[in-house]
Kinemage of the C-alpha trace (Angstrom):
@kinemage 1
@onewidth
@group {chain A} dominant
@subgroup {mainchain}
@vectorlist {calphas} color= white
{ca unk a 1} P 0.000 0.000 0.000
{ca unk a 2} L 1.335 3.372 -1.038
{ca unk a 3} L -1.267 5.460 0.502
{ca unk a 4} L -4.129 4.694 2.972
{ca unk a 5} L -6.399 5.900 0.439
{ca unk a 6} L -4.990 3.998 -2.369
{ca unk a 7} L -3.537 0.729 -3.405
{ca unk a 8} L -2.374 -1.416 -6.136
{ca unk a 9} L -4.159 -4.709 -6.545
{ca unk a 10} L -4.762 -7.072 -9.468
{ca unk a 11} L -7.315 -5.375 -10.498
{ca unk a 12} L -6.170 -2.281 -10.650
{ca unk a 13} L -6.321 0.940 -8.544
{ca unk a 14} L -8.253 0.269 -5.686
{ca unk a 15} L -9.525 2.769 -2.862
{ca unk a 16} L -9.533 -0.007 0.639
{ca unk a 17} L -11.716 2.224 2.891
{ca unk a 18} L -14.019 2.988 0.459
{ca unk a 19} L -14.374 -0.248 -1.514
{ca unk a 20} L -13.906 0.590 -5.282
{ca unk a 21} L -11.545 0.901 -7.574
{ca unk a 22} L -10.507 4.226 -10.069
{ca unk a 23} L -10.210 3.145 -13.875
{ca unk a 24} L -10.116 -1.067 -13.365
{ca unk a 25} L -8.891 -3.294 -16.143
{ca unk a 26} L -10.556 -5.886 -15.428
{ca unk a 27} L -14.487 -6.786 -14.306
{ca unk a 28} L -14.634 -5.610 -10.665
{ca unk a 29} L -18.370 -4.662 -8.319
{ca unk a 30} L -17.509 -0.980 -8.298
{ca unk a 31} L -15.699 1.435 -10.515
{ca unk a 32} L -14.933 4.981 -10.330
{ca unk a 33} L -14.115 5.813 -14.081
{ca unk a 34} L -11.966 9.013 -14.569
{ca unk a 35} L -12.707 8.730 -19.215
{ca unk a 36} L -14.486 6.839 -21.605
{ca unk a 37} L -11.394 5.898 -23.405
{ca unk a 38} L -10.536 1.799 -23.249
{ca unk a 39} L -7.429 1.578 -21.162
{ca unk a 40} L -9.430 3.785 -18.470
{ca unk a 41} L -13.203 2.271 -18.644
{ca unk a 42} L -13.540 -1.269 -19.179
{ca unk a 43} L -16.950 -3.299 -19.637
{ca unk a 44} L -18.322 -5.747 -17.162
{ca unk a 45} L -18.274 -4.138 -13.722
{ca unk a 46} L -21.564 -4.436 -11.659
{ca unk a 47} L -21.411 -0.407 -11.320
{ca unk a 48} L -19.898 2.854 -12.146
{ca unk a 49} L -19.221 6.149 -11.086
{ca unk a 50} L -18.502 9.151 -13.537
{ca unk a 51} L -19.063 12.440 -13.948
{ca unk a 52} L -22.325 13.648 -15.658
{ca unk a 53} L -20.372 15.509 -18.799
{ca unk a 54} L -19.150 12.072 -19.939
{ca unk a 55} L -22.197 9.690 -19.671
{ca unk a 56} L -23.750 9.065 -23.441
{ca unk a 57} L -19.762 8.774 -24.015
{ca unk a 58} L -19.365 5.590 -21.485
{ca unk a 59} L -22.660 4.030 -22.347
{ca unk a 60} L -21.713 4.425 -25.975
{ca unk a 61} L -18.482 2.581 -25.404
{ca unk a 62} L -19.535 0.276 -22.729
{ca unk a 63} L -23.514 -0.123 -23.536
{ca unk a 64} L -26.449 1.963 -23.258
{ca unk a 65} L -27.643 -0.174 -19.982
{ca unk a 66} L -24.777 -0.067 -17.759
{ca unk a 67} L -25.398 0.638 -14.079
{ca unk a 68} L -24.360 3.934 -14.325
{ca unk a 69} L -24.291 6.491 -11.310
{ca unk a 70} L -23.177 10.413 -12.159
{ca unk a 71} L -21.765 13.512 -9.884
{ca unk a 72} L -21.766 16.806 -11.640
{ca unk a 73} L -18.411 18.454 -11.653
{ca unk a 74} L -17.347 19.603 -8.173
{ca unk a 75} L -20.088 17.777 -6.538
{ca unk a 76} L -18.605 15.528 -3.288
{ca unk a 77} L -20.494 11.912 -2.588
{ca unk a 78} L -18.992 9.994 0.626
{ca unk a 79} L -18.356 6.580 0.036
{ca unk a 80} L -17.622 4.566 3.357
{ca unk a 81} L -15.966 8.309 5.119
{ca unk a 82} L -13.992 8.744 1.514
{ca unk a 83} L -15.512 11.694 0.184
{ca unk a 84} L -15.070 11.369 -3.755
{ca unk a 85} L -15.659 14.335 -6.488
{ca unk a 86} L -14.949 14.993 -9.939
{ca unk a 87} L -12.768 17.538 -11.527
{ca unk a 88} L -12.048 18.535 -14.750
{ca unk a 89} L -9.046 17.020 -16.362
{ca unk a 90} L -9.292 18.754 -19.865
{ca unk a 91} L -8.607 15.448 -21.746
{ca unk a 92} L -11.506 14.855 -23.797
{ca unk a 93} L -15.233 14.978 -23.031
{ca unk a 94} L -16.080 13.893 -19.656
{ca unk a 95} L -12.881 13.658 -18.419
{ca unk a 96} L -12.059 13.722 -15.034
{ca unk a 97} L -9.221 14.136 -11.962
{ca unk a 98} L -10.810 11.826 -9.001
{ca unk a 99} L -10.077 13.262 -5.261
{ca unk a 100} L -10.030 11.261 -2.599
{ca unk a 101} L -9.945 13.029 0.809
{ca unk a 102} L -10.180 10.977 4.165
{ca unk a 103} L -9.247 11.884 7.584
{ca unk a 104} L -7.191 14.896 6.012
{ca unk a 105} L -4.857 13.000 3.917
{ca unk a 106} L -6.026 14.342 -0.030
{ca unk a 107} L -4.975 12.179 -3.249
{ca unk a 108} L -5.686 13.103 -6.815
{ca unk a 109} L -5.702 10.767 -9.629
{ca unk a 110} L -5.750 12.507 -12.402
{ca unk a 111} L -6.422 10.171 -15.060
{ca unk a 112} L -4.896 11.641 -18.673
{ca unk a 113} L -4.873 15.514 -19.166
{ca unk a 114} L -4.036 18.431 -20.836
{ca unk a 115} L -4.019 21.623 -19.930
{ca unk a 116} L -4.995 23.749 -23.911
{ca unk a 117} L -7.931 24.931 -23.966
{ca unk a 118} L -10.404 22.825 -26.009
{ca unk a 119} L -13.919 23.381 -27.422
{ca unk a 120} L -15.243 19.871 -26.995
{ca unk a 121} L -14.544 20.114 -22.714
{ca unk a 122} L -14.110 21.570 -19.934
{ca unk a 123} L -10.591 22.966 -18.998
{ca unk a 124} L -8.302 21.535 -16.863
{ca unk a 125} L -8.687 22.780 -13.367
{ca unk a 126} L -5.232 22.272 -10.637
{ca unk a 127} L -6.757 20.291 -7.784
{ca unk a 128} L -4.583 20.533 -4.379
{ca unk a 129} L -3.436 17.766 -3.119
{ca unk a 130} L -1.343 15.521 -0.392
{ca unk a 131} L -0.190 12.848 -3.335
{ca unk a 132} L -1.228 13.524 -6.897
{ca unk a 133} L -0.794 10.211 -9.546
{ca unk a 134} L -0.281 11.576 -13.010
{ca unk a 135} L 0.649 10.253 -16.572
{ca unk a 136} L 4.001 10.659 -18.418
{ca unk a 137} L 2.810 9.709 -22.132
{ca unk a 138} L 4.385 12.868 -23.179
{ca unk a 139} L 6.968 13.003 -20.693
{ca unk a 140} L 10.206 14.170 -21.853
{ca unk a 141} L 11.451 17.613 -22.786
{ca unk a 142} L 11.118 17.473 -26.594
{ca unk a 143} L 7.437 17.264 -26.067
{ca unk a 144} L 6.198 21.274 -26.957
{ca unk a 145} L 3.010 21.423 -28.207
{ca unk a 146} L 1.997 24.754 -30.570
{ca unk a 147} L -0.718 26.854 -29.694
{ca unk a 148} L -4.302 25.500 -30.996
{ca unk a 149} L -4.484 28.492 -33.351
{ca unk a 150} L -1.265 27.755 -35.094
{ca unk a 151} L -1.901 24.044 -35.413
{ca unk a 152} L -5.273 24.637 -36.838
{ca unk a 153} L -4.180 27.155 -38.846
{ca unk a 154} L -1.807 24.587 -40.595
{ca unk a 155} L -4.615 21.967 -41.071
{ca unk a 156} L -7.033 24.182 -42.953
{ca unk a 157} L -4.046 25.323 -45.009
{ca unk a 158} L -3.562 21.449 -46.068
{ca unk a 159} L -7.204 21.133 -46.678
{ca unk a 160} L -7.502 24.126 -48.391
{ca unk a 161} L -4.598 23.502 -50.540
{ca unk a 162} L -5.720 19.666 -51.400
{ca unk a 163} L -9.177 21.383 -52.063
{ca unk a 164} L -7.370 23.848 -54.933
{ca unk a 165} L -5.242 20.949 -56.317
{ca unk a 166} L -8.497 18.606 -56.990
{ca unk a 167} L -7.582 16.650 -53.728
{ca unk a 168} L -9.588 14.832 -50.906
{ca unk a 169} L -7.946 15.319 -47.533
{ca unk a 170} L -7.555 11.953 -45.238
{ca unk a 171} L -6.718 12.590 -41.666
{ca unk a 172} L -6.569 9.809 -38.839
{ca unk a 173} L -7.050 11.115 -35.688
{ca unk a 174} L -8.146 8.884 -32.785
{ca unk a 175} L -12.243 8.020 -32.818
{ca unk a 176} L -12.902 9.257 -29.078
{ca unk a 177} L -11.558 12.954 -28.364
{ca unk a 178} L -9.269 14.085 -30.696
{ca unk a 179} L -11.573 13.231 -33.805
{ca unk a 180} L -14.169 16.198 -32.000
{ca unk a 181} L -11.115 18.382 -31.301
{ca unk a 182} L -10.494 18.308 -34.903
{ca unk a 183} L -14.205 19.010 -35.752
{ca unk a 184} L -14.254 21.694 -33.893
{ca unk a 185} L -11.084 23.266 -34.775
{ca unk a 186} L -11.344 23.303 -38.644
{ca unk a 187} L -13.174 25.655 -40.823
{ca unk a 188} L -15.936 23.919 -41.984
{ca unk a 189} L -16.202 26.658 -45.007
{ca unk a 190} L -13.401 24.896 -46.339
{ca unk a 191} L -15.663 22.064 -47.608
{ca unk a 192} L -17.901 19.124 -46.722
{ca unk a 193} L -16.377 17.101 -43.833
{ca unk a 194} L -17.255 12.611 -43.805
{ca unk a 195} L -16.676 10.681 -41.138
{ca unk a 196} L -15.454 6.944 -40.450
{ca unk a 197} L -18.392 4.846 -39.011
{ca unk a 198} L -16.405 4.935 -35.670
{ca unk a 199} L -15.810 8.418 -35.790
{ca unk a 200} L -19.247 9.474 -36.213
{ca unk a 201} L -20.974 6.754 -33.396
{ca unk a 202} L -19.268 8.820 -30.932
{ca unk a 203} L -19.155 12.186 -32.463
{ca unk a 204} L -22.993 11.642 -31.950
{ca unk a 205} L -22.533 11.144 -28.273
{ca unk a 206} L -20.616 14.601 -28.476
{ca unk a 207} L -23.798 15.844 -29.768
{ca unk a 208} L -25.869 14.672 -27.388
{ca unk a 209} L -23.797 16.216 -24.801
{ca unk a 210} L -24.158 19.486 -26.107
{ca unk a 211} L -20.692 19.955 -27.713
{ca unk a 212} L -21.600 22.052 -30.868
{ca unk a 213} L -19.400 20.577 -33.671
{ca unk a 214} L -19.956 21.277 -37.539
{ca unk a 215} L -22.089 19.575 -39.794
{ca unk a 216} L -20.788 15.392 -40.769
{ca unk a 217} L -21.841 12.463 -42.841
{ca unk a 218} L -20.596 8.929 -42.451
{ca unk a 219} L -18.810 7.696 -45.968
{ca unk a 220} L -20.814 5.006 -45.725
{ca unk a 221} L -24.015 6.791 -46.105
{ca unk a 222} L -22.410 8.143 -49.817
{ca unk a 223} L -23.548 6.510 -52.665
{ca unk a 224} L -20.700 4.769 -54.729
{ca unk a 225} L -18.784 6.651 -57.120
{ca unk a 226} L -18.879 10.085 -55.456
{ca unk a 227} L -16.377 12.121 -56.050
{ca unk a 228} L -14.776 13.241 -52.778
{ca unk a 229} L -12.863 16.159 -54.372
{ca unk a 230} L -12.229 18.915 -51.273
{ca unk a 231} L -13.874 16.880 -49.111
{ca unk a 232} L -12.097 16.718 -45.537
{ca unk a 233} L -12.228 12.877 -44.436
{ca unk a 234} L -11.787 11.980 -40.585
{ca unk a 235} L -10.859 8.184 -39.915
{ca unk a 236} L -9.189 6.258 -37.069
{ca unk a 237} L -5.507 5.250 -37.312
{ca unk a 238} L -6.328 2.049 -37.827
{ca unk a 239} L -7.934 2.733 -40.812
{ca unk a 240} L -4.647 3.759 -42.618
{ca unk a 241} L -3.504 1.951 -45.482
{ca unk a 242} L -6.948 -0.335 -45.566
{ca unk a 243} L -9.525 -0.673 -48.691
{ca unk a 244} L -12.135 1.791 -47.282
{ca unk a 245} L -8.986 4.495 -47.310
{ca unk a 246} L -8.014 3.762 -50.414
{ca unk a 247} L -11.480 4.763 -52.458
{ca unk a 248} L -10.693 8.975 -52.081
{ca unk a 249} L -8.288 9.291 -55.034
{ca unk a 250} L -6.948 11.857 -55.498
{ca unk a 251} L -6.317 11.922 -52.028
{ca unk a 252} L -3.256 13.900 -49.759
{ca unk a 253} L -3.148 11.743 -45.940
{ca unk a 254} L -2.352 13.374 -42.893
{ca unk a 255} L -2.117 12.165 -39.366
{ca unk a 256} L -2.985 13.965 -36.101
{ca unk a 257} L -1.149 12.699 -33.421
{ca unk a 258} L 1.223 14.041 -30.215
{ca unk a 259} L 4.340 11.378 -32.019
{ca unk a 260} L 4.444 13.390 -34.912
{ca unk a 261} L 6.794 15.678 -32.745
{ca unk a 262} L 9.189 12.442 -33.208
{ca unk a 263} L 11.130 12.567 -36.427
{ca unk a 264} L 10.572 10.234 -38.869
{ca unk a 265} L 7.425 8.878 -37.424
{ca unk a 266} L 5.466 10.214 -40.413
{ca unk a 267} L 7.081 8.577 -42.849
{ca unk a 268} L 6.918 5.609 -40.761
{ca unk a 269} L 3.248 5.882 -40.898
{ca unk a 270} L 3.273 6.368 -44.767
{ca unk a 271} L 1.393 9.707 -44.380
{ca unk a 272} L 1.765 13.161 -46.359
{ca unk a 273} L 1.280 15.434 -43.109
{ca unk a 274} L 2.080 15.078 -39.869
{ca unk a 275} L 0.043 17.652 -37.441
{ca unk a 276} L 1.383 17.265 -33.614
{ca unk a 277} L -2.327 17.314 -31.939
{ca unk a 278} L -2.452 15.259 -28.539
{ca unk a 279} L -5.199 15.507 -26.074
{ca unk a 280} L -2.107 14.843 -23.518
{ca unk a 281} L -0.054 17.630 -21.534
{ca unk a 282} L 3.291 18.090 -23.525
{ca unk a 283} L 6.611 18.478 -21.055
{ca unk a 284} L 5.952 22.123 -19.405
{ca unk a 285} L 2.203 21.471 -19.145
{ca unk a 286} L 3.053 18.378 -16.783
{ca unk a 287} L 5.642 19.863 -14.849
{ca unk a 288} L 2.996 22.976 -14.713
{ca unk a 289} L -0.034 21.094 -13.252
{ca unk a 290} L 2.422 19.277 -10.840
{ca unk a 291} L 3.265 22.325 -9.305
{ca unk a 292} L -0.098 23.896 -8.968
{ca unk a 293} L -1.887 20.578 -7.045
{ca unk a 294} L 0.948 21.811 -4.332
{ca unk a 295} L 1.530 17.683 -4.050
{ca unk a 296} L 4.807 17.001 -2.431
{ca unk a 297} L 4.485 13.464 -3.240
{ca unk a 298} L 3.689 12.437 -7.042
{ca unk a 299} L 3.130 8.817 -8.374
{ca unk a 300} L 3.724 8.860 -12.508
{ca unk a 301} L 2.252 6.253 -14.840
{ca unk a 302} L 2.813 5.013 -18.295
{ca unk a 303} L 4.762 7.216 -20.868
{ca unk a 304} L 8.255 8.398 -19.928
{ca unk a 305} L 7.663 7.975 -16.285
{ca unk a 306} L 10.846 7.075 -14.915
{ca unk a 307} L 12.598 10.402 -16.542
{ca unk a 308} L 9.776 12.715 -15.309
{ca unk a 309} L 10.488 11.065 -11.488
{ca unk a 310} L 13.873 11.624 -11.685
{ca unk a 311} L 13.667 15.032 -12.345
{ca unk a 312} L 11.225 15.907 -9.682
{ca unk a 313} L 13.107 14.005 -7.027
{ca unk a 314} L 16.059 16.230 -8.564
{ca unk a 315} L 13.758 19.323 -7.733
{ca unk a 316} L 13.037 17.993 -3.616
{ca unk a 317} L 9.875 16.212 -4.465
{ca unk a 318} L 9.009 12.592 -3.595
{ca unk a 319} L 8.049 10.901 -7.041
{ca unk a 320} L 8.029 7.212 -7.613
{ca unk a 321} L 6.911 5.300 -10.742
{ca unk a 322} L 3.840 3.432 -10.745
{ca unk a 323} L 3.651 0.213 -13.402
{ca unk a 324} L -0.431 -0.054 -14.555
{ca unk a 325} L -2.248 -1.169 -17.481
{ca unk a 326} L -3.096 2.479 -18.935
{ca unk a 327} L -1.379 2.955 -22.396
{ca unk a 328} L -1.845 6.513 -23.029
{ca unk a 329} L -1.899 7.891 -26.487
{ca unk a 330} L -3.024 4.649 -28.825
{ca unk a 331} L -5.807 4.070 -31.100
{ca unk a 332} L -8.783 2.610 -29.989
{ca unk a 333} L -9.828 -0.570 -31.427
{ca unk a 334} L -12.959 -1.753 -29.752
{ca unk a 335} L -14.410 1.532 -31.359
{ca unk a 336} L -13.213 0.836 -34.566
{ca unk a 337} L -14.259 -3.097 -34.783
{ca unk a 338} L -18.097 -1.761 -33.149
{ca unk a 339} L -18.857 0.556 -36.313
{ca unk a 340} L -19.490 -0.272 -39.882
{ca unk a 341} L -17.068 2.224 -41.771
């Protein structure tokens, strides 16, 4: 046990004086989920706990008749003397930091982050904290991320220039989160905007939640034969390189990922473009929301974890590394196989 409040079982993260666990991976009675995405909410447990922003997005991902419970942002529920509430986390819709806060001893797990403002949620807000468990997918000091502006200002130039040369524009962007960022950060003037089958099942849950996002078809809800000239076309990763991706020529690819900062990952990918988007704090924005929680003690998960604790124990903190089951930023493929394209 690492903290009265919190320790590392089989299961997962589990909470022992309140009985439940924070973002299981595997089946367990009681979950308190922090996102919707697949290495944080998994199917099968007998109930959950989530934050009301992010509800059509878990019962679109784990089914519509899940035993679902919901706090609204800020609002405290005691569980067995743990008194548990939401925060946002700025990650994608829904998203959520977790505090725990028992006998005046306060832990935050934050669950993935960023702290850019975004359209599509609610900003990330520093929670203080005792301990304060954080991710490291972007954790080294190469990862910068550019403002939103400039970044989107460089994918509606692509588009825009595809458009003039007679071109369809292809970008894979992950299906939950960053698909939505994108929708909401392009001009939509440009041209007509499809979606992948898996992009648009939960871009309809975005819509649902009240997150205004510009007008989108599904591809496969176009007759054959279309031509797809200046269209913008959002698809998973894992659709790169398939059939179904291969039916826009003329056609300029682009991918929207945090690991396009890496050189040479886009022409590992086999793409035209490579836009650095993540929906994960780059280097400065961890080392920023670390110091405002006021934590003197910080556990780091996935990602470059081991570097970022070094360096904070360099700085007088206590930071240890914390092995789990949460992957960071990957694609997600139990979205992808649940939608026709």
């Amino acid at each position: 046990m690492f903290t009265p409040l919190l320790e590392l079982t089989p299961g997962g993260l589990y909470c022992p004086p309140g009985g439940f666990h924070i973002d299981p991976w595997q089946a367990v009675p009681r979950a308190v989920i922090t996102h919707a995405h697949a290495d944080h909410a998994r199917r099968g447990c007998d109930r959950y706990l989530a934050v009301r922003d992010g509800q059509h997005l878990l019962r679109t991902r784990l089914g519509a008749g899940i035993a679902l419970d919901t706090l609204a942002y800020g609002e405290t529920l005691t569980i067995n003397g743990v008194q548990v509430s939401f925060h946002p986390a700025g990650h994608v819709l829904g998203s959520s930091q977790i505090r725990l806060e028992q006998h005046g001893e306060v832990v935050v797990v934050s669950g993935d982050y960023k702290l850019d403002a975004d359209p599509t949620c609610q900003r990330f807000e520093a929670v203080r904290c005792h301990t304060f468990l954080t991710e490291s997918t972007f954790g080294l000091p190469i990862y910068r991320w550019h403002p939103p502006a400039v970044l989107f200002d460089q994918i509606n130039a692509w588009w825009k220039a595809n458009r003039d040369a007679g071109k369809a524009s292809l970008i894979f962007a992950y299906a939950l989160g960053k698909a939505q960022r994108l929708l909401a950060g392009v001009d939509s003037g440009i041209g007509p905007i499809f979606t992948h089958g898996a992009v648009e099942k939960v871009t309809r849950a975005y819509r649902d939640s009240g997150i205004a996002l510009p007008a989108t078809t599904p591809v496969g809800e176009m007759p054959r034969g279309r031509a797809w000239t200046g269209s913008l076309i959002i698809a998973p990763p894992s659709a790169d390189g398939s059939p179904w991706a291969r039916k826009f020529q003329p056609l300029s690819t682009a991918m929207a990922s945090g690991w396009m900062r890496v050189r040479g990952t886009r022409r590992r990918r086999s793409v035209d473009r490579g836009f650095v988007l993540s929906d994960h704090a780059d280097w400065p924005g961890l080392l920023s929301a670390i110091d405002a929680t006021g934590a003197q003690r910080v556990l780091i998960t996935h990602g470059s974890s081991a570097i970022l604790a070094r360096y904070l124990n360099d700085r007088g903190l206590t930071a240890e590394t914390l092995a789990t089951r949460y992957e960071g930023e990957v694609d997600e493929p139990a979205e992808v196989e649940a939608a026709a394209p």
